[in-house]
PDB file of N, CA, C, O and CB in Angstrom:
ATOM      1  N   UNK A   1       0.840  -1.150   0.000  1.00  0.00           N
ATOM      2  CA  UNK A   1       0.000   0.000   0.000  1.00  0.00           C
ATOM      3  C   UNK A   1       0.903   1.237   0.000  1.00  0.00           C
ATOM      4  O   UNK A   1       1.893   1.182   0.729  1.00  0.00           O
ATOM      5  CB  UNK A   1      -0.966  -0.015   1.211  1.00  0.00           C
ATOM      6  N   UNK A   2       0.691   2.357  -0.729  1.00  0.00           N
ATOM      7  CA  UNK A   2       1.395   3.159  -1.214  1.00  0.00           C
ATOM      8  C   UNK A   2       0.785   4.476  -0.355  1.00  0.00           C
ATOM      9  O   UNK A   2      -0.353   4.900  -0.556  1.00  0.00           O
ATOM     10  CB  UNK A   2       1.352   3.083  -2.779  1.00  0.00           C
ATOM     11  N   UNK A   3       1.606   4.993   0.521  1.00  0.00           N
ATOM     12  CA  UNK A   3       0.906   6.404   1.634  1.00  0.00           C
ATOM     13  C   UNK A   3       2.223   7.581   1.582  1.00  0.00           C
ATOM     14  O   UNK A   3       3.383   7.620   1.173  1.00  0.00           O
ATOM     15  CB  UNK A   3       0.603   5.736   3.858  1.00  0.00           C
ATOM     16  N   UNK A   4       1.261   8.471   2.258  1.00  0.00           N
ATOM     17  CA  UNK A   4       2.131   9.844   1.937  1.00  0.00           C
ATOM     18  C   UNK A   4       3.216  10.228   3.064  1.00  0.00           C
ATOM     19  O   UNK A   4       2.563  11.143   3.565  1.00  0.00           O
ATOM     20  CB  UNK A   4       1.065  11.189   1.819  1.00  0.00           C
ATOM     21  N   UNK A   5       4.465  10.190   3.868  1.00  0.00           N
ATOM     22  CA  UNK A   5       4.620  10.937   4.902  1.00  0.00           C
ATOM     23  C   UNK A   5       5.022  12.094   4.705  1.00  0.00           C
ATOM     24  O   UNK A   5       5.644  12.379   3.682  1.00  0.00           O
ATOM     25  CB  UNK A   5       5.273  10.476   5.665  1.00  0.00           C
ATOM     26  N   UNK A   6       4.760  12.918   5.585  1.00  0.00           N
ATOM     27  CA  UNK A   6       4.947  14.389   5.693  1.00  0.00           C
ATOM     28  C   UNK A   6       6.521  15.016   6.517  1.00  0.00           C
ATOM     29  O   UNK A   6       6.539  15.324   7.709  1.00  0.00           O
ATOM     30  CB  UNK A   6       3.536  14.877   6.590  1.00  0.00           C
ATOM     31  N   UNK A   7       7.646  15.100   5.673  1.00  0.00           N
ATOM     32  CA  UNK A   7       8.621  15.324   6.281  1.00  0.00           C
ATOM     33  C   UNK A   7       8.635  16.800   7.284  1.00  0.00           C
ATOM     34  O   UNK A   7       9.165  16.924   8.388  1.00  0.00           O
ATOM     35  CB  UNK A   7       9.560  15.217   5.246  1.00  0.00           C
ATOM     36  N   UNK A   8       7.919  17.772   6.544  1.00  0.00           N
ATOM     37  CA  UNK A   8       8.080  19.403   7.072  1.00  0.00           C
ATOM     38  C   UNK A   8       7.231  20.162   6.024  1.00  0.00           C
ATOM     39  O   UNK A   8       6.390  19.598   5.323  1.00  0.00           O
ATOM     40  CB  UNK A   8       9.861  20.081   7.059  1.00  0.00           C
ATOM     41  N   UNK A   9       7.457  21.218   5.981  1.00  0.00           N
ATOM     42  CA  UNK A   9       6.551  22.306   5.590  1.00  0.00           C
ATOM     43  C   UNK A   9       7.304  22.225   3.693  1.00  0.00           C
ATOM     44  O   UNK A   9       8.382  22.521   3.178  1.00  0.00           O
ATOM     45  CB  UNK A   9       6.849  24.140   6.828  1.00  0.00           C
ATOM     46  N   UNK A  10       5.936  21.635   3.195  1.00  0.00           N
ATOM     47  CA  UNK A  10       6.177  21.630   1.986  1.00  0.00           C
ATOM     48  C   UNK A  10       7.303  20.220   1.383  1.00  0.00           C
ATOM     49  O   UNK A  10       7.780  19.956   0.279  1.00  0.00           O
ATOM     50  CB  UNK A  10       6.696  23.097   1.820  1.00  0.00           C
ATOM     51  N   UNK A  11       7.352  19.831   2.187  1.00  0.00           N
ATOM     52  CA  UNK A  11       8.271  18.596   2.318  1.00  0.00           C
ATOM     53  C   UNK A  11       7.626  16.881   2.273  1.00  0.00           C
ATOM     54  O   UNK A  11       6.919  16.579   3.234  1.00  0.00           O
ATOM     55  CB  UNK A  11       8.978  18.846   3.800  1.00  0.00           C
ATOM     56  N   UNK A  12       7.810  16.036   1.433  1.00  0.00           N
ATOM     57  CA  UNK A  12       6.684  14.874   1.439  1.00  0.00           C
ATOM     58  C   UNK A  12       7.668  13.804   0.721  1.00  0.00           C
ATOM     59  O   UNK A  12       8.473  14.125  -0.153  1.00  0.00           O
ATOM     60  CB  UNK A  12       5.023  15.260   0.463  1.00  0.00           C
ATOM     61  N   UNK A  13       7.478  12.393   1.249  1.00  0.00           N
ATOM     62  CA  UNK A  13       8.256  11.318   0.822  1.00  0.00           C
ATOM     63  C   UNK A  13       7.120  10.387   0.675  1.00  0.00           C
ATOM     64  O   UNK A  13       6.326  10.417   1.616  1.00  0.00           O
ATOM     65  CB  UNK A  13       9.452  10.860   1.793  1.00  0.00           C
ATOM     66  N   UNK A  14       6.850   9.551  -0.307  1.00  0.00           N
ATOM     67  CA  UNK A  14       5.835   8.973  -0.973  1.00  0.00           C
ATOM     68  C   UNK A  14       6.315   7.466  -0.769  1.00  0.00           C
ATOM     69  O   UNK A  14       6.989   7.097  -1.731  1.00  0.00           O
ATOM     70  CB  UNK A  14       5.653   9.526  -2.515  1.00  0.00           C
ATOM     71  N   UNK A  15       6.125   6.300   0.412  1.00  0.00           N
ATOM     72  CA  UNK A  15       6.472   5.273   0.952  1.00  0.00           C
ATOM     73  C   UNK A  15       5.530   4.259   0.263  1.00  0.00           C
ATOM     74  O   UNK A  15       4.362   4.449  -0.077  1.00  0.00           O
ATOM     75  CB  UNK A  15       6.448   5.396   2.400  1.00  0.00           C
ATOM     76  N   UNK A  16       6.341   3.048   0.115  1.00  0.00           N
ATOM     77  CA  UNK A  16       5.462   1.788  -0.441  1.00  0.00           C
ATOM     78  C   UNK A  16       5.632   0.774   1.044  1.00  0.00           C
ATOM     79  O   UNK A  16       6.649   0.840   1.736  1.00  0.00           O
ATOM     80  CB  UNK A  16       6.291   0.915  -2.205  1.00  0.00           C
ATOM     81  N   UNK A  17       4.228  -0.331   1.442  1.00  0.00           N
ATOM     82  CA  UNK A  17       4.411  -1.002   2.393  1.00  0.00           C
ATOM     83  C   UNK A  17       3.881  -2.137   2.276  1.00  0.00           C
ATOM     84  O   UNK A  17       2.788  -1.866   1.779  1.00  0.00           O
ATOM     85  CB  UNK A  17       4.128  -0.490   3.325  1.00  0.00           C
ATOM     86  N   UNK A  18       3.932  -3.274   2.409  1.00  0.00           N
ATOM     87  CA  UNK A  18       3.797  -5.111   2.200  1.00  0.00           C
ATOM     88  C   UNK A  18       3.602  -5.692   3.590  1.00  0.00           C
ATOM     89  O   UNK A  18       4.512  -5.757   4.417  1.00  0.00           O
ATOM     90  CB  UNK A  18       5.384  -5.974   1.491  1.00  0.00           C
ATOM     91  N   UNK A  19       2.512  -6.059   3.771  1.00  0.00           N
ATOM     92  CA  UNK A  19       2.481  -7.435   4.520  1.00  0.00           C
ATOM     93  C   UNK A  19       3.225  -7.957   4.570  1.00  0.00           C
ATOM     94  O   UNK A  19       3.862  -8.216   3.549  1.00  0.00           O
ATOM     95  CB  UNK A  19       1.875  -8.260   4.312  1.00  0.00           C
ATOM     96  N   UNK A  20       3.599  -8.435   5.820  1.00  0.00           N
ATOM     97  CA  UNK A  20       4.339  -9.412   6.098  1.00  0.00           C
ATOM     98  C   UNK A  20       4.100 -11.258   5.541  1.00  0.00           C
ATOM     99  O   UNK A  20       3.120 -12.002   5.573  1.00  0.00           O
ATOM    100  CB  UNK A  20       4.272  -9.171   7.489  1.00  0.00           C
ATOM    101  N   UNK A  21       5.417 -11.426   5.099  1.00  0.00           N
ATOM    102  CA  UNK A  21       5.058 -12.976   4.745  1.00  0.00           C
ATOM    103  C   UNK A  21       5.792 -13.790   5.893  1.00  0.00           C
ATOM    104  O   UNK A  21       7.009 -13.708   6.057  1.00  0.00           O
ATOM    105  CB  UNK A  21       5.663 -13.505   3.089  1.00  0.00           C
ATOM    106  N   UNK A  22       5.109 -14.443   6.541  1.00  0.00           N
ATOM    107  CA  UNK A  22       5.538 -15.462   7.708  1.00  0.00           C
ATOM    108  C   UNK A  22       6.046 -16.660   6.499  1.00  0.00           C
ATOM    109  O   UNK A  22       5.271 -17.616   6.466  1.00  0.00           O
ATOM    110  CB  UNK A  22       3.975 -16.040   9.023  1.00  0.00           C
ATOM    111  N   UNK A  23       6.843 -16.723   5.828  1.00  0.00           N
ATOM    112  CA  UNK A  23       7.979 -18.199   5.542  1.00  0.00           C
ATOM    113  C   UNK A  23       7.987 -19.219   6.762  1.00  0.00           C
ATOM    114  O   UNK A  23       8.484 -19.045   7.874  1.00  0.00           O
ATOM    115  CB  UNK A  23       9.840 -17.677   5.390  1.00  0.00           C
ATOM    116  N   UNK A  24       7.227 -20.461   6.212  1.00  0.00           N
ATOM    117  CA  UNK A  24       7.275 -21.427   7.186  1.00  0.00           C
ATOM    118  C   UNK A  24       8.606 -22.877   7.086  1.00  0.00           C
ATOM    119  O   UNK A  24       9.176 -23.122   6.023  1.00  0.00           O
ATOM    120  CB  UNK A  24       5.703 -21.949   7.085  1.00  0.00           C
ATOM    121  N   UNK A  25       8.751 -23.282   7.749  1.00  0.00           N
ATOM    122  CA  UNK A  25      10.108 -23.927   7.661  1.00  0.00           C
ATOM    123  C   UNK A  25       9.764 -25.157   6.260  1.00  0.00           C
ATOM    124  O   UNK A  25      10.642 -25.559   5.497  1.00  0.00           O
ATOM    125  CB  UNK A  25      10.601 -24.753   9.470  1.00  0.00           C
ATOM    126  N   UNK A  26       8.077 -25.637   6.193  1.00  0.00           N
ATOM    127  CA  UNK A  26       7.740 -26.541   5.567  1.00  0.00           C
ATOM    128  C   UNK A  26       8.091 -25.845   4.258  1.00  0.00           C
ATOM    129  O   UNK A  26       8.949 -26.217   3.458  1.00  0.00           O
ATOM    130  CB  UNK A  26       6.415 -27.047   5.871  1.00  0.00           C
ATOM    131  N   UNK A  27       6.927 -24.274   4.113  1.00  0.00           N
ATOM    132  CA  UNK A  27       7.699 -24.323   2.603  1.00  0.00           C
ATOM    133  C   UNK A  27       8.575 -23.804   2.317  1.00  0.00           C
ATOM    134  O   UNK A  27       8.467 -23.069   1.336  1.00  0.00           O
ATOM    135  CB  UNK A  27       7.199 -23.989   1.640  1.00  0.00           C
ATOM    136  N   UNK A  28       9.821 -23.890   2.961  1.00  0.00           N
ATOM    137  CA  UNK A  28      10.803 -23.547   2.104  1.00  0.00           C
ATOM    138  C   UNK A  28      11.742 -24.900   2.315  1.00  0.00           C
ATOM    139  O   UNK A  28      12.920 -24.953   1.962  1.00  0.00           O
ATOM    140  CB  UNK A  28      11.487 -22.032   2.465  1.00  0.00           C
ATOM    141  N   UNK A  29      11.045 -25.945   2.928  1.00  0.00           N
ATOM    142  CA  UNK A  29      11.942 -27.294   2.128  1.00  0.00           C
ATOM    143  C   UNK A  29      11.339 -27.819   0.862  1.00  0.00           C
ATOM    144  O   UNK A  29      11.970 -28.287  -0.086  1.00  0.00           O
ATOM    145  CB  UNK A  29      12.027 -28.719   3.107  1.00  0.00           C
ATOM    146  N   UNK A  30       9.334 -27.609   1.018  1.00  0.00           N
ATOM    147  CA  UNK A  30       8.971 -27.804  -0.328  1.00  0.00           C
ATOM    148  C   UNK A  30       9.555 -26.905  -1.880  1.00  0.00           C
ATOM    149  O   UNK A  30       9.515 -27.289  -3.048  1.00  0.00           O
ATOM    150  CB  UNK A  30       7.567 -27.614  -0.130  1.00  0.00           C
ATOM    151  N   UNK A  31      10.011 -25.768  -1.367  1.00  0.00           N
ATOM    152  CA  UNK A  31      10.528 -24.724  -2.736  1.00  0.00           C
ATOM    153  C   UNK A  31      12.151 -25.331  -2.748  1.00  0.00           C
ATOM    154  O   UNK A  31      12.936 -24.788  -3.527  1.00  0.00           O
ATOM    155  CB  UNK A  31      10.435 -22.511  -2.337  1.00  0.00           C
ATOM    156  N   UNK A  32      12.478 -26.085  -2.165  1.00  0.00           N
ATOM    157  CA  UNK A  32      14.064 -26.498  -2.180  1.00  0.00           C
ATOM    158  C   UNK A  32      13.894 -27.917  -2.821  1.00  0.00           C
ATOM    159  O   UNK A  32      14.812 -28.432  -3.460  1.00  0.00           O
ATOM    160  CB  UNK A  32      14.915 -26.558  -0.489  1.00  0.00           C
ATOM    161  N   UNK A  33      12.920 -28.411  -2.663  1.00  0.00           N
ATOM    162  CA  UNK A  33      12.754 -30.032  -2.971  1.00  0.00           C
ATOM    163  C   UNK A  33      12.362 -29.803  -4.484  1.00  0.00           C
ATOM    164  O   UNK A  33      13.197 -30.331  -5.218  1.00  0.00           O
ATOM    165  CB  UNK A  33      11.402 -31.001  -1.934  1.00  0.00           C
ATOM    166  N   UNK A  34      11.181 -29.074  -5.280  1.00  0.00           N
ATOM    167  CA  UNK A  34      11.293 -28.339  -6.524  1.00  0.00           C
ATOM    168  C   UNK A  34      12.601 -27.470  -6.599  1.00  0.00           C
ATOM    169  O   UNK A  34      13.252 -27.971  -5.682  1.00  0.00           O
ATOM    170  CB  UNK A  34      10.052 -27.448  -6.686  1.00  0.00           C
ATOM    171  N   UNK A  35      12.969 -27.000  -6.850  1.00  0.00           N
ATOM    172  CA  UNK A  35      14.224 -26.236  -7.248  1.00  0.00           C
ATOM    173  C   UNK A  35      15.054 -27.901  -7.456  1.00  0.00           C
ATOM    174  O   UNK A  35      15.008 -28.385  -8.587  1.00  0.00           O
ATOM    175  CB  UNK A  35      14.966 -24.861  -5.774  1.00  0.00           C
ATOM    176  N   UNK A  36      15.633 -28.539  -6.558  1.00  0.00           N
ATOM    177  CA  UNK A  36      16.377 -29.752  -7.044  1.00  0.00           C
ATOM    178  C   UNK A  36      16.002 -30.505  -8.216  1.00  0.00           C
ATOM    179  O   UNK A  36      16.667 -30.772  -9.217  1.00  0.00           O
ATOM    180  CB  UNK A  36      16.387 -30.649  -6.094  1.00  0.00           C
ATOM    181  N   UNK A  37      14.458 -30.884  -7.817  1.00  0.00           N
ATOM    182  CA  UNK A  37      14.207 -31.622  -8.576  1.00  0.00           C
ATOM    183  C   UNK A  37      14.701 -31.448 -10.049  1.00  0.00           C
ATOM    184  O   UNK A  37      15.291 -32.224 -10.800  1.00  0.00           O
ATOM    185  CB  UNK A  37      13.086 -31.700  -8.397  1.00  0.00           C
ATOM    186  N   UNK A  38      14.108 -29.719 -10.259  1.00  0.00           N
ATOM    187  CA  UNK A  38      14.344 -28.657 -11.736  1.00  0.00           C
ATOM    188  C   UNK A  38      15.305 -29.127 -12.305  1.00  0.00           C
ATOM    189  O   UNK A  38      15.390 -29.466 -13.485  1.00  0.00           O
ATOM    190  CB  UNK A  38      14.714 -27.050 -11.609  1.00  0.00           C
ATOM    191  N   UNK A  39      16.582 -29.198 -10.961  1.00  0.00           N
ATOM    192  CA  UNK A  39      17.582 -29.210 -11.336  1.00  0.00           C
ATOM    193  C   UNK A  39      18.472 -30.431 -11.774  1.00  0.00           C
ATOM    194  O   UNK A  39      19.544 -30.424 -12.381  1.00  0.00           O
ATOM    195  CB  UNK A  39      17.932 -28.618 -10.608  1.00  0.00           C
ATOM    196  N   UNK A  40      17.644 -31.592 -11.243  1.00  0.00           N
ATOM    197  CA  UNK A  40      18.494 -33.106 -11.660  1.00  0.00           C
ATOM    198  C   UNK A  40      18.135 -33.131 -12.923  1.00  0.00           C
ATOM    199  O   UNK A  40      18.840 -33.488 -13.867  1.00  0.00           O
ATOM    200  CB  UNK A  40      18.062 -34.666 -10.884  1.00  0.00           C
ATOM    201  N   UNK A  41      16.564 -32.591 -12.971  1.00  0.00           N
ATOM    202  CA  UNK A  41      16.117 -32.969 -14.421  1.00  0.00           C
ATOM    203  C   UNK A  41      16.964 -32.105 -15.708  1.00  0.00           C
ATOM    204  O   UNK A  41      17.148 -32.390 -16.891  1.00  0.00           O
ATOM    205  CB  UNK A  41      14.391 -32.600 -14.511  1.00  0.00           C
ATOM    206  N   UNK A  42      17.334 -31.033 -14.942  1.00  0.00           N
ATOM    207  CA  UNK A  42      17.849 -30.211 -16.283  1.00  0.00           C
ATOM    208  C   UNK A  42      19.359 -30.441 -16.568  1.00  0.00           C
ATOM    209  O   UNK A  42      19.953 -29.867 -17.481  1.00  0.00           O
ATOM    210  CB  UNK A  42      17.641 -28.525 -16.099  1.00  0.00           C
ATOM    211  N   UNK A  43      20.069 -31.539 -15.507  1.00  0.00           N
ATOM    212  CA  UNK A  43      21.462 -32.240 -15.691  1.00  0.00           C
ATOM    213  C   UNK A  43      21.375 -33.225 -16.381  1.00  0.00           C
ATOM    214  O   UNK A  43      22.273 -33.557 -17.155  1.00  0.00           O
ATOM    215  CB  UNK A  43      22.124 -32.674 -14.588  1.00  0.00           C
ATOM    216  N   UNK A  44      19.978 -34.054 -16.188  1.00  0.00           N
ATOM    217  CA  UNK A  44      19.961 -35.563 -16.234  1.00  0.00           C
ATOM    218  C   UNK A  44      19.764 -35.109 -18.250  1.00  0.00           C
ATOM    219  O   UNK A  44      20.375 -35.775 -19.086  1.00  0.00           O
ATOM    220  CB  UNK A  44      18.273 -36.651 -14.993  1.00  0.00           C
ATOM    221  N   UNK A  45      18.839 -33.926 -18.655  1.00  0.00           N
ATOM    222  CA  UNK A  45      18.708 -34.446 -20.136  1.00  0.00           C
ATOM    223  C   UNK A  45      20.300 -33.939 -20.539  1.00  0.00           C
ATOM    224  O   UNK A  45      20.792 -34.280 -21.615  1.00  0.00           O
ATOM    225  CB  UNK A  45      17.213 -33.611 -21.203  1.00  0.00           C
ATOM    226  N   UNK A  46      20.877 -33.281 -19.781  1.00  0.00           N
ATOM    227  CA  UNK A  46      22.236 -32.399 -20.431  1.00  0.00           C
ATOM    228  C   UNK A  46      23.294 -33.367 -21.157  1.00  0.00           C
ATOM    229  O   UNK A  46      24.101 -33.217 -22.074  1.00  0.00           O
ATOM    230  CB  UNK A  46      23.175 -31.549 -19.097  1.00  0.00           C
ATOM    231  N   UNK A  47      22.842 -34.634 -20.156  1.00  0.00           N
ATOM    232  CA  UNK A  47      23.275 -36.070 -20.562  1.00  0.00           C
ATOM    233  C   UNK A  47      23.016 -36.710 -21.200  1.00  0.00           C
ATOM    234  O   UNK A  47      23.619 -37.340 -22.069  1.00  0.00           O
ATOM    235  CB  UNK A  47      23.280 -36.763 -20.069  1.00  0.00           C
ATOM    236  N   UNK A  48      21.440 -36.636 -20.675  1.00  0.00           N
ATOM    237  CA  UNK A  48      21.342 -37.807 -22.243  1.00  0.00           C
ATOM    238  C   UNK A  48      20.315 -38.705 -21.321  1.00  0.00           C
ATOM    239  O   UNK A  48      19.673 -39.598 -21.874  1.00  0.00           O
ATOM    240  CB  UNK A  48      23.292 -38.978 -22.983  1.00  0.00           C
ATOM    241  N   UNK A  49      20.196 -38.512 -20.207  1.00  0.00           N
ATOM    242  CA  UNK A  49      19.146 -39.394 -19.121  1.00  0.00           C
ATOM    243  C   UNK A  49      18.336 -38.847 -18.693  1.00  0.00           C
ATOM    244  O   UNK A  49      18.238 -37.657 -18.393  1.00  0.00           O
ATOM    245  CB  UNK A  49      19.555 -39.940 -17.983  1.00  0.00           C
ATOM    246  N   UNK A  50      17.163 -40.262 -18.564  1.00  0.00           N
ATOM    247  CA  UNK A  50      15.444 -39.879 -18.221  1.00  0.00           C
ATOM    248  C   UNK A  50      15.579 -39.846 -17.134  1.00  0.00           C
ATOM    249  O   UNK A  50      15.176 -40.995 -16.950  1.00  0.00           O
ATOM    250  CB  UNK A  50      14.159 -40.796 -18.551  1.00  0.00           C
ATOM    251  N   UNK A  51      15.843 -39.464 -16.042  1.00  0.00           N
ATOM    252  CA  UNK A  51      15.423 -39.505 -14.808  1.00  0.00           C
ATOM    253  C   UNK A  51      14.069 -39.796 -13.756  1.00  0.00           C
ATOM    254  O   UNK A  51      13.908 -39.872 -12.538  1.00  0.00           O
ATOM    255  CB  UNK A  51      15.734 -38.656 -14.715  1.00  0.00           C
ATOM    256  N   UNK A  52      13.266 -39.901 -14.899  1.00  0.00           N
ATOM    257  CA  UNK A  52      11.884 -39.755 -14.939  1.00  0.00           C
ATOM    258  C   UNK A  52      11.641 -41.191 -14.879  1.00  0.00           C
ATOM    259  O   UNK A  52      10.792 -41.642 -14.111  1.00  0.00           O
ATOM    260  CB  UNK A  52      11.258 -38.951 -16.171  1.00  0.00           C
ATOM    261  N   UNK A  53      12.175 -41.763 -15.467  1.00  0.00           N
ATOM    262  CA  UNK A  53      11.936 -43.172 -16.073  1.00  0.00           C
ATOM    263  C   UNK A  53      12.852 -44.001 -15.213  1.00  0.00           C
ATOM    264  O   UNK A  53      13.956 -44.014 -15.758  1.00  0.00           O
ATOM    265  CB  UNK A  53      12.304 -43.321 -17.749  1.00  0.00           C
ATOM    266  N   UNK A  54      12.859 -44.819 -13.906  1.00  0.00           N
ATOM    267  CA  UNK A  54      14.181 -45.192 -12.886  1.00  0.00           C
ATOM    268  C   UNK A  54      14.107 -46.878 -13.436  1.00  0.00           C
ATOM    269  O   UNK A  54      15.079 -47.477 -12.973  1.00  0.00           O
ATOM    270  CB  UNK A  54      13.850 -44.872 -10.695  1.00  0.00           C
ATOM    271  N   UNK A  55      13.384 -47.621 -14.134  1.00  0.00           N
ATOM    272  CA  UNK A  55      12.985 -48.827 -14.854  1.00  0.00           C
ATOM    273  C   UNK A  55      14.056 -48.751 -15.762  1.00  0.00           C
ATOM    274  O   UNK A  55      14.085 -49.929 -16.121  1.00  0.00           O
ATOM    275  CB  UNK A  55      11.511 -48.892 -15.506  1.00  0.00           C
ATOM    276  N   UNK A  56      14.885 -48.237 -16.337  1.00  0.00           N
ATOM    277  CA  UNK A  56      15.265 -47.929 -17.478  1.00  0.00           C
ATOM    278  C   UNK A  56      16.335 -49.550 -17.892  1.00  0.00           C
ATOM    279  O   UNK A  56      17.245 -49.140 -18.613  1.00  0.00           O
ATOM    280  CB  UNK A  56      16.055 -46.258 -17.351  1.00  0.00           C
ATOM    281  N   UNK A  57      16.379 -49.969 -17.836  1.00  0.00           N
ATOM    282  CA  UNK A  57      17.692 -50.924 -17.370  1.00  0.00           C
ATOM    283  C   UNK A  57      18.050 -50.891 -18.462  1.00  0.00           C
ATOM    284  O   UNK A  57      17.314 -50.292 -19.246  1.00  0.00           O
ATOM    285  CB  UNK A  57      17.645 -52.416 -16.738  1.00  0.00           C
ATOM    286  N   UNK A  58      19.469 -51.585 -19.059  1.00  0.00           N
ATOM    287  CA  UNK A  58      20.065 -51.938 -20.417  1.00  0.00           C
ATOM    288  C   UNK A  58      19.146 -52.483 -21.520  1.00  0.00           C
ATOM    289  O   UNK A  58      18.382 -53.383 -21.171  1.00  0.00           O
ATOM    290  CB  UNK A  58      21.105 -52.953 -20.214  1.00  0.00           C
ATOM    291  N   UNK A  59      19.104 -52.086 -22.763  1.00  0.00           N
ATOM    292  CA  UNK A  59      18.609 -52.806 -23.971  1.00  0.00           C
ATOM    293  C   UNK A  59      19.417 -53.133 -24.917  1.00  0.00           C
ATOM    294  O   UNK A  59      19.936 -52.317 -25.680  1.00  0.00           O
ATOM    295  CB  UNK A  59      17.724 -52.195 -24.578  1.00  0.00           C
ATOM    296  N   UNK A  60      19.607 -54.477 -24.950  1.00  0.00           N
ATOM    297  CA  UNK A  60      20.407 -55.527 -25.581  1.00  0.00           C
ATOM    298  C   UNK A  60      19.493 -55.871 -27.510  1.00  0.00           C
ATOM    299  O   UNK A  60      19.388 -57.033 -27.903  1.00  0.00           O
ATOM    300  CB  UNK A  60      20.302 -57.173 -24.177  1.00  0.00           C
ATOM    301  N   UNK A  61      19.137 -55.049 -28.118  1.00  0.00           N
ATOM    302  CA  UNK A  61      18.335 -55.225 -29.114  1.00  0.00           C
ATOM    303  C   UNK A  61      18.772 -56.313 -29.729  1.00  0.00           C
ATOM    304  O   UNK A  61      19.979 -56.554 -29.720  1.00  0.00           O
ATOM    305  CB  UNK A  61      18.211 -54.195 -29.902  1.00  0.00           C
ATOM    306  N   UNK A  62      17.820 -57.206 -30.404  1.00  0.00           N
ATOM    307  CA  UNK A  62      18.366 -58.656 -31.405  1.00  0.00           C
ATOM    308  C   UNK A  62      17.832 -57.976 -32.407  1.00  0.00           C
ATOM    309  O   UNK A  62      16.852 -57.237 -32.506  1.00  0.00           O
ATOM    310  CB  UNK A  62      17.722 -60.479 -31.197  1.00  0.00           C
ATOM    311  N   UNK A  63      18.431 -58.255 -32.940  1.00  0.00           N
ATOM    312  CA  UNK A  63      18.292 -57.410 -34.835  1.00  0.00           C
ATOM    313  C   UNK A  63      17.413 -58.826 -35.466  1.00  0.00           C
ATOM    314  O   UNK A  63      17.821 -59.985 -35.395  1.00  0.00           O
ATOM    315  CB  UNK A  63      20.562 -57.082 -36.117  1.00  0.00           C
ATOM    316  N   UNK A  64      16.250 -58.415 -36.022  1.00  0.00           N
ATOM    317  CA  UNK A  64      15.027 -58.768 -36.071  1.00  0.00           C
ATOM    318  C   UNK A  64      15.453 -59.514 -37.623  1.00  0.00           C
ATOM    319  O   UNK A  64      16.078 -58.724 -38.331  1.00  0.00           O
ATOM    320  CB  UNK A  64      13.803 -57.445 -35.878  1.00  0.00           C
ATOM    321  N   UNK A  65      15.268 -60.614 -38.136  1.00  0.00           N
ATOM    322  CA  UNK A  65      15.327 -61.411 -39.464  1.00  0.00           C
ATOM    323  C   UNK A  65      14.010 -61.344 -40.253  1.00  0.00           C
ATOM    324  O   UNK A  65      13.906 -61.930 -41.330  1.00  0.00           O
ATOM    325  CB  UNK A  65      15.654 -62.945 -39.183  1.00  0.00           C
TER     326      UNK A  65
END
């Protein structure tokens, strides 16, 4: 909220003010647990891996006759 204070005669400073945000300990392990996640995923394709996919095991293809 945006208010006027009155320094002196002819004198005025025009202040901005915010609610307070109470940060609780929960979410800021939930905004840390996203942020990682973001972040394995955006290593894992840098590579070349699904991370997404933890099944992934080796594929041994037989070339089909």
């Amino acid at each position: 909220m945006k208010h006027i204070a009155r320094l002196g005669k002819n004198r005025y400073v025009q202040l901005d003010s915010y609610g307070s945000q109470h940060e609780t300990p929960v979410a800021n392990f939930l905004v840390g647990l996203f942020v990682v996640a973001i972040a394995a995923m955006t290593v894992g394709a840098a590579v070349g891996i699904d991370i997404t996919n933890l099944n992934q095991g080796q594929h041994h293809d037989q070339p089909k006759r």
